[in-house]
C-alpha positions in Angstrom: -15.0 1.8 -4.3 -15.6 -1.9 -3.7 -17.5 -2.7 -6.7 -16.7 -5.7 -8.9 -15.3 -5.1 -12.1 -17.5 -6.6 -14.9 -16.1 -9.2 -17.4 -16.9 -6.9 -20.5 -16.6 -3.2 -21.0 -19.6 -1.2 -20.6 -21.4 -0.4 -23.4 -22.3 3.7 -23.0 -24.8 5.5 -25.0 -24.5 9.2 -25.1 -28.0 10.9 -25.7 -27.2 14.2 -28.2 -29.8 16.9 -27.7 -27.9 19.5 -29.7 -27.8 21.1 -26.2 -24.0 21.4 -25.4 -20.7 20.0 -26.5 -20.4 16.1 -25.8 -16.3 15.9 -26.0 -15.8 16.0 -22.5 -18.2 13.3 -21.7 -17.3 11.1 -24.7 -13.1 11.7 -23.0 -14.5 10.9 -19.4 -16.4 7.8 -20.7 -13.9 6.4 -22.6 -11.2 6.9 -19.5 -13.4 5.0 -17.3 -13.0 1.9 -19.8 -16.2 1.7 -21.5 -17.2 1.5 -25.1 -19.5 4.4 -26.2 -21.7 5.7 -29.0 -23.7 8.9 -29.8 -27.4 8.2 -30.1 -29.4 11.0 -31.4 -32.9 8.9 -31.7 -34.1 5.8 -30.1 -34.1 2.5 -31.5 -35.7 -0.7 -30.5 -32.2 -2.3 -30.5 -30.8 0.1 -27.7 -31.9 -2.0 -24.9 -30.1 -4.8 -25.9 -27.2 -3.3 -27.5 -26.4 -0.4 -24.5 -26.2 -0.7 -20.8 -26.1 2.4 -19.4 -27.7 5.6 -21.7 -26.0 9.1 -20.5 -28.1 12.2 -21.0 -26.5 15.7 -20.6 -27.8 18.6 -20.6 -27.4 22.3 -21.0 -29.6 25.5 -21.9 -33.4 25.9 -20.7 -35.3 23.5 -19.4 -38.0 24.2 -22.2 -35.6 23.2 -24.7 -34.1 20.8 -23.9 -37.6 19.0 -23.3 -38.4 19.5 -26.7 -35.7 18.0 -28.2 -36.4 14.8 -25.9 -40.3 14.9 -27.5 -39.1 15.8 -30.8 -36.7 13.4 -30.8 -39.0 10.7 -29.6 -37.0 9.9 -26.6 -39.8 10.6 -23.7 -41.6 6.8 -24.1 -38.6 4.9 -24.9 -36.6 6.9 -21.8 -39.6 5.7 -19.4 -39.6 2.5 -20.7 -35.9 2.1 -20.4 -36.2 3.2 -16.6 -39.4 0.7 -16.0 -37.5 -2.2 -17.2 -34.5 -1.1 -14.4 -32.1 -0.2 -16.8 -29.5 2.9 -16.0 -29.7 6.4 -16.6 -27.4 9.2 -15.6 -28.8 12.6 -16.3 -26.6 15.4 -15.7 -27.0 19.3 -15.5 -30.4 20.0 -17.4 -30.0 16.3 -18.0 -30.9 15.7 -14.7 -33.8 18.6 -13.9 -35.9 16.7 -17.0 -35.8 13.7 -14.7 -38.5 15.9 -12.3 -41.9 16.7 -12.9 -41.1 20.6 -14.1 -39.1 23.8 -14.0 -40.2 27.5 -13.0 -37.6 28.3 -15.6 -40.1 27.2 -17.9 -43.5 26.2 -16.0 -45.7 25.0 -19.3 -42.9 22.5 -20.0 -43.5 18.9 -18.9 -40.6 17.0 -17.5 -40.2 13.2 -17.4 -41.9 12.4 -14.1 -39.1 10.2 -12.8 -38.5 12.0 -9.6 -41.5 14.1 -7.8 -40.5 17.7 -7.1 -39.9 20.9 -9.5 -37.1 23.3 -10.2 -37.1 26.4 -8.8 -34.3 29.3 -9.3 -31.2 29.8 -7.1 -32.2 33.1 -4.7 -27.9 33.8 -4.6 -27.9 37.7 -5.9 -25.2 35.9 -8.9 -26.7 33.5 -10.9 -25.7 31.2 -13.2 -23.7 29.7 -10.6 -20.8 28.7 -12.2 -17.6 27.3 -10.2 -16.4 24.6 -7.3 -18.6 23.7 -4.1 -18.2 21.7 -2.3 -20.4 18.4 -1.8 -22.4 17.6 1.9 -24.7 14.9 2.8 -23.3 12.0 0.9 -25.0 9.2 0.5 -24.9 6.1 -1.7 -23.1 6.4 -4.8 -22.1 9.9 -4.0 -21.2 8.6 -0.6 -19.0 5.1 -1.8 -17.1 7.2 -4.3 -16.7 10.4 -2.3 -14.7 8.6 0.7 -12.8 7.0 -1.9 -11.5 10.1 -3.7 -11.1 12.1 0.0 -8.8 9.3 1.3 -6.9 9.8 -2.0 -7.3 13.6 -2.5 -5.2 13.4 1.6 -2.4 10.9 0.1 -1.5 13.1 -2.6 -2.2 16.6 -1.2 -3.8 18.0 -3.8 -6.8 20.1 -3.7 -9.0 21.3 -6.5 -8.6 25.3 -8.3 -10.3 27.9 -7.7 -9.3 29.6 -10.7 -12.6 28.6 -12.6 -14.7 29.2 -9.6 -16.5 31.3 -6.7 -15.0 28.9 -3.7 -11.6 28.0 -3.0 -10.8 24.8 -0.8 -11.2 26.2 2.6 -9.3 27.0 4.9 -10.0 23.8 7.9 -12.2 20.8 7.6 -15.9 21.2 8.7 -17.1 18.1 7.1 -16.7 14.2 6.8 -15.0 14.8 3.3 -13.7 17.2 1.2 -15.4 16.5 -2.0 -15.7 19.0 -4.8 -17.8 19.3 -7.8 -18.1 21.8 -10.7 -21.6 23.8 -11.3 -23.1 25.7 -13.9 -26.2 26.1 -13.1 -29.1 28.7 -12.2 -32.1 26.4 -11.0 -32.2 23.4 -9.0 -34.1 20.8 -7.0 -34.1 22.2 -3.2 -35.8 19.4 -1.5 -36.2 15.6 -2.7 -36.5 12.1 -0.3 -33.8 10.8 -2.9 -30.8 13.1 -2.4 -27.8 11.6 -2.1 -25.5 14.9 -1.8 -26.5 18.8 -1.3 -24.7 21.9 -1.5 -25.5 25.6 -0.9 -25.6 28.7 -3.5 -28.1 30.9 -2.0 -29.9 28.0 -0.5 -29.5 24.7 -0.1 -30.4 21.9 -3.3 -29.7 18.7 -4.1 -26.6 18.5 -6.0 -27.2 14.7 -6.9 -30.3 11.7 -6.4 -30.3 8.4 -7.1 -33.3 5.6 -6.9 -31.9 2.7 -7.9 -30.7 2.8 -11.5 -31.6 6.0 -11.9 -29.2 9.0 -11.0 -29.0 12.6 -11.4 -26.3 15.1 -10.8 -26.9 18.9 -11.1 -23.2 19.0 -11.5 -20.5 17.8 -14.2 -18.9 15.0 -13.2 -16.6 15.1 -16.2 -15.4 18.8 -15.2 -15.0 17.7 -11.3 -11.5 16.7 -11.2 -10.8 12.8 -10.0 -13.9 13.1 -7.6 -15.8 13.5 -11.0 -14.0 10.7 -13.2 -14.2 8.0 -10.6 -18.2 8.6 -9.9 -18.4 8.5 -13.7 -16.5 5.0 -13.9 -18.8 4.0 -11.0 -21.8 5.1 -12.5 -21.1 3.7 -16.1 -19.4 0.2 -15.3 
């Protein structure tokens, strides 16, 4: 991935918002060789003492919103992200990052990104299972041709036993990169996409400006693909 290691592990905190179980994360964290710790609240000492804060996310949009206010997290998240810090929202972690959701349309999101989330027209939803990724680009892009070029060395392809696409059956695009969704709204348009996929109709299955990244997907349930963009993301 061409990225230098750092001198020092990374120092991970892993927002809780009581909305979903955190061991996978903590297991994918700790495997990409950074320290972690749970953070329920926000504390003045955070932006010294963490590098990178991880916010996951599951349930409705509404919710987990108001644990963010309730817990006092909006201010000190927007203040993190003004002073150029990282963030990694994931799932419902990563729809707060916009403006709002039709989900739940008097709930006000973060503001990070422009755009709201509107719900999946597939006839099945939640959309639960593999896709595969298009349209890499940065991050998604440095750590997808990485994990293709090793995916071909060793032959191995991802299971379709937990979800509504197998590998297929020829290659159609640049890379075969595969991530696992659960998920029944999503961002269908936004200038800072850096990989799409289609359920229905097309959506941005990951943005990043600068520090700040969002993936509608888990990374920590997507195989190597997911634990390598999860090193890159957190180191």
């Amino acid at each position: 991935m061409n990225r230098q290691i750092p001198s020092r592990r990374s120092r991970v905190g892993i927002i809780d918002l009581n909305s979903g179980n955190l061991l996978s994360i903590k297991t994918a964290i700790e495997k990409a060789g950074c320290e972690w710790q749970v953070v329920q609240q926000p504390r003045p000492e955070l932006l010294t003492a963490v590098d990178v804060l991880v916010m996951p996310g599951q349930g409705r949009f509404a919710f987990v919103m108001n644990q963010i206010d309730q817990l006092g997290w909006r201010e000190f998240l927007l203040e993190w992200c003004r002073n150029g810090k990282r963030l990694v929202g994931i799932c419902v972690g990563m729809q707060v990052l916009f403006e709002g959701s039709d989900e739940d349309p008097e709930a006000a999101g973060l503001g990070l990104f422009t755009g709201r989330c509107q719900k999946l027209p597939h006839p099945k939803t939640p959309m639960v299972g593999w896709a595969q990724l298009s349209s890499l680009s940065q991050c998604m892009l440095a750590v997808g041709s990485q994990s293709e070029s090793e995916q071909d060395a060793n032959q191995t392809k991802p299971s379709s036993e937990a979800g509504f696409l197998a590998s297929p059956k020829r290659r159609e695009a640049r890379f075969n990169v595969y991530a696992y969704f659960v998920n029944s709204f999503a961002i269908y348009e936004n200038p800072f996409c850096t990989a799409k996929v289609n359920y229905g109709h097309e959506f941005c299955a990951a943005v990043q400006r600068g520090n700040l990244y969002g993936f509608q997907f888990h990374p920590e349930k997507s195989g190597r693909f997911g634990q390598e963009l999860i090193q890159y993301v957190c180191q």
